[in-house]
C-alpha positions as MATLAB code, in Angstrom:
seq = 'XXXXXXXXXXXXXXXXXXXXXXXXXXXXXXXXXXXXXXXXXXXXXXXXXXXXXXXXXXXXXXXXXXXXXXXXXXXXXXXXXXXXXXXXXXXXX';
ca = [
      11.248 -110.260  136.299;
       9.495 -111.213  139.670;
      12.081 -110.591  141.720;
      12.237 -107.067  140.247;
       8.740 -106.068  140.660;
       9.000 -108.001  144.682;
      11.763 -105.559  145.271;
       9.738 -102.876  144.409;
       6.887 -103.820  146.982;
       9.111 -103.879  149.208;
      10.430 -100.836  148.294;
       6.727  -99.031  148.374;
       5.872 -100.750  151.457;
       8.643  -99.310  153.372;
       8.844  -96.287  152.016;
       4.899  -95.753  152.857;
       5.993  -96.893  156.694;
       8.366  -94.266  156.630;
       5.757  -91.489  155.284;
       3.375  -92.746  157.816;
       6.326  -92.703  160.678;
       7.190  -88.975  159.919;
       3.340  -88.144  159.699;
       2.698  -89.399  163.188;
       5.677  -87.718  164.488;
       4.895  -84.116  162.707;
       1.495  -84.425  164.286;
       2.104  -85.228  167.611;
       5.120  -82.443  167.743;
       2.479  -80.526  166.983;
       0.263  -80.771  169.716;
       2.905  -80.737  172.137;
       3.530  -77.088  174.889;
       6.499  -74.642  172.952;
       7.928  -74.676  176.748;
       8.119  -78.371  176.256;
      10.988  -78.544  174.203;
      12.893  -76.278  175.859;
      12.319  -78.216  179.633;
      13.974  -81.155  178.192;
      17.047  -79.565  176.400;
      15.872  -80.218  172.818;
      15.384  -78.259  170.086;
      12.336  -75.645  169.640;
       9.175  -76.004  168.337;
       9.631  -75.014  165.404;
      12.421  -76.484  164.613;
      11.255  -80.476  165.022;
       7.794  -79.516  162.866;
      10.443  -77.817  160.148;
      12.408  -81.111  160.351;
       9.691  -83.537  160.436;
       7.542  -81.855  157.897;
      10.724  -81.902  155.514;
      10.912  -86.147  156.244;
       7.369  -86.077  155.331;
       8.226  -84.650  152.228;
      11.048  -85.912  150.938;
       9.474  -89.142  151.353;
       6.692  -87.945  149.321;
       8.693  -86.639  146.725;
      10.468  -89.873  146.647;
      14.013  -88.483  146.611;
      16.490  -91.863  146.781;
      18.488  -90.960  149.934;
      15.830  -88.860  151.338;
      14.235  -92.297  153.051;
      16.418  -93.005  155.104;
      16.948  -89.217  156.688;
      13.698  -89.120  157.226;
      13.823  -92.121  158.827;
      16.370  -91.458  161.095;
      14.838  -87.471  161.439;
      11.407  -89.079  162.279;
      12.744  -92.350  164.470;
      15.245  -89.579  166.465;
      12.251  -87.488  167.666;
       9.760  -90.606  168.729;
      12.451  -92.643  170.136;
      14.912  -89.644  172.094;
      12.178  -86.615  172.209;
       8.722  -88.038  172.783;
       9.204  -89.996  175.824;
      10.899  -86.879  177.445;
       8.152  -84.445  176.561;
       5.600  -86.852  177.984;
       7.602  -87.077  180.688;
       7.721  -83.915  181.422;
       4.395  -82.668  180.757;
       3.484  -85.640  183.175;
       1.356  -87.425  180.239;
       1.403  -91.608  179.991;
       2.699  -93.071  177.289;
];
């Protein structure tokens, strides 16, 4: 029985990371320049807040796969498409 209800914290606690993860990224893909994206050979815009908003909600929803795309969806954009807008846009990280 305890290690049942453990796994479930865990569970929670992770999956709240993730929601938080995807949050931050939706937000700051939002304040970035349209021309941005585009400088650095990613996708649009629109396209990152489409896919980040959907992490955000799938992990909202708490669909069982959904998780761990967002995870990857949300982790893709901070780790490969952040530092190059910031980059470009000659902010500090």
């Amino acid at each position: 029985m305890y290690l049942a209800s453990l796994t479930g914290y865990v569970l929670f606690a992770l999956q709240s990371a993730v929601f938080v993860m995807a949050l931050y990224a939706l937000v700051h893909a939002a304040m970035q320049r349209p021309d941005a994206y585009t400088a650095v050979d990613k996708l649009t815009k629109p396209v990152w807040l489409a896919i980040l908003a959907a992490a955000a909600v799938v992990v909202w929803v708490m669909v069982p796969v959904g998780g761990a795309i967002a995870a990857c969806a949300a982790g893709v954009y901070l780790v490969d498409v952040k530092p190059k807008l910031l980059e470009v846009q000659g902010k500090s990280r």
